[in-house]
C-alpha angles and dihedrals in degrees: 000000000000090000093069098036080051096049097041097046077053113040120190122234095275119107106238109216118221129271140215139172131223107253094235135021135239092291090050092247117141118261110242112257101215078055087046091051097036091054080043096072094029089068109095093042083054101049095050089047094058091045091053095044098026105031081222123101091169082074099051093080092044087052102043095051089050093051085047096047084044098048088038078059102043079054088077100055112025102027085181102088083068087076093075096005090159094057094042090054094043087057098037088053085046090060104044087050097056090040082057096044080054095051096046088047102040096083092041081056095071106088105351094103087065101039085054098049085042093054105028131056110240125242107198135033092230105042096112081054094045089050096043098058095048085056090047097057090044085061099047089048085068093052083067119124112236095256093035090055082052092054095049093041086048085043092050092049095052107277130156125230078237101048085050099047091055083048094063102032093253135101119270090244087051088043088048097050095044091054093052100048098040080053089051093042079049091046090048081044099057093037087065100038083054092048092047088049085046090049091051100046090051092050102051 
């Protein structure tokens, strides 16, 4: 959360263009207008954000919007997440972000780890490990259930088990043992879809 407070207090050279929301969602419900307000003045953190990850700006509206209908939403059924909405819509944007960033590099992925090793000298023995990991933990950040993203994205930006756990209505040791188990039933997750992808390579 102070990210965004930081970078909007300083703003870069960029012009940052205006933003609005659509009054209502898909279902033709209102957006909420403490989530309209709250996404309001996250707006030029966002857009820079998107510029820095995505190299993009033109998508940071579109993303934003969709984070704001999605956490409107979420209001209805968990309120909550109005208790810290600015933090809630810091991580969820977070998260969609870096989904995005994954989307845009997954096919890029394919092939690439040959091509690299083929054209540049390697420096150092373990790089395709080193690689491999970090795109295993990006994956596996995927295989996340929706509450359990929330928690790592709240735990990464500073947040306590206990902060999290009022959050959610729980206790932090509850909030602790539901995260680590939603990030085991994620990891068991990932190991079969990678066996079923091994199986199907080896068959073709």
């Amino acid at each position: 959360m102070s990210e965004a407070h930081t970078e909007k207090r300083q703003p870069g050279p960029d012009r940052v263009p205006p933003f609005w929301i659509r009054p209502e969602d898909q279902r033709g419900q209102p957006v909420d207008p403490g989530v309209v307000a709250a996404s309001q003045r996250l707006w030029p953190w966002a857009y820079r954000h998107v510029v820095r990850e995505l190299h993009d700006g033109a998508r940071a509206a579109e993303l934003l919007e969709e984070v704001a209908v999605e956490v409107s939403a979420r209001l209805e059924v968990a309120p909550e997440v109005a208790r810290n909405l600015n933090g809630y819509l810091i991580t969820a944007f977070h998260h969609r972000v870096r989904s995005q960033l994954l989307k845009d590099s997954r096919l890029a992925y394919e092939g690439l780890l040959r091509e690299l090793d083929e054209n540049y000298q390697r420096t150092a023995p373990d790089w395709v490990a080193a690689l491999e990991t970090e795109l295993a933990l990006t994956f596996l950040v995927s295989y996340l259930p929706h509450r359990v993203k929330h928690m790592l994205h709240y735990r990464l930006l500073g947040f306590s088990w206990k902060a999290i756990g009022r959050a959610l209505g729980i206790t932090a040791n509850q909030a602790k043992s539901r995260f680590y188990y939603g990030a085991q039933k994620a990891y068991e997750t990932l190991l079969e879809n990678q066996a079923k992808r091994s199986n199907h390579k080896e068959t073709e």
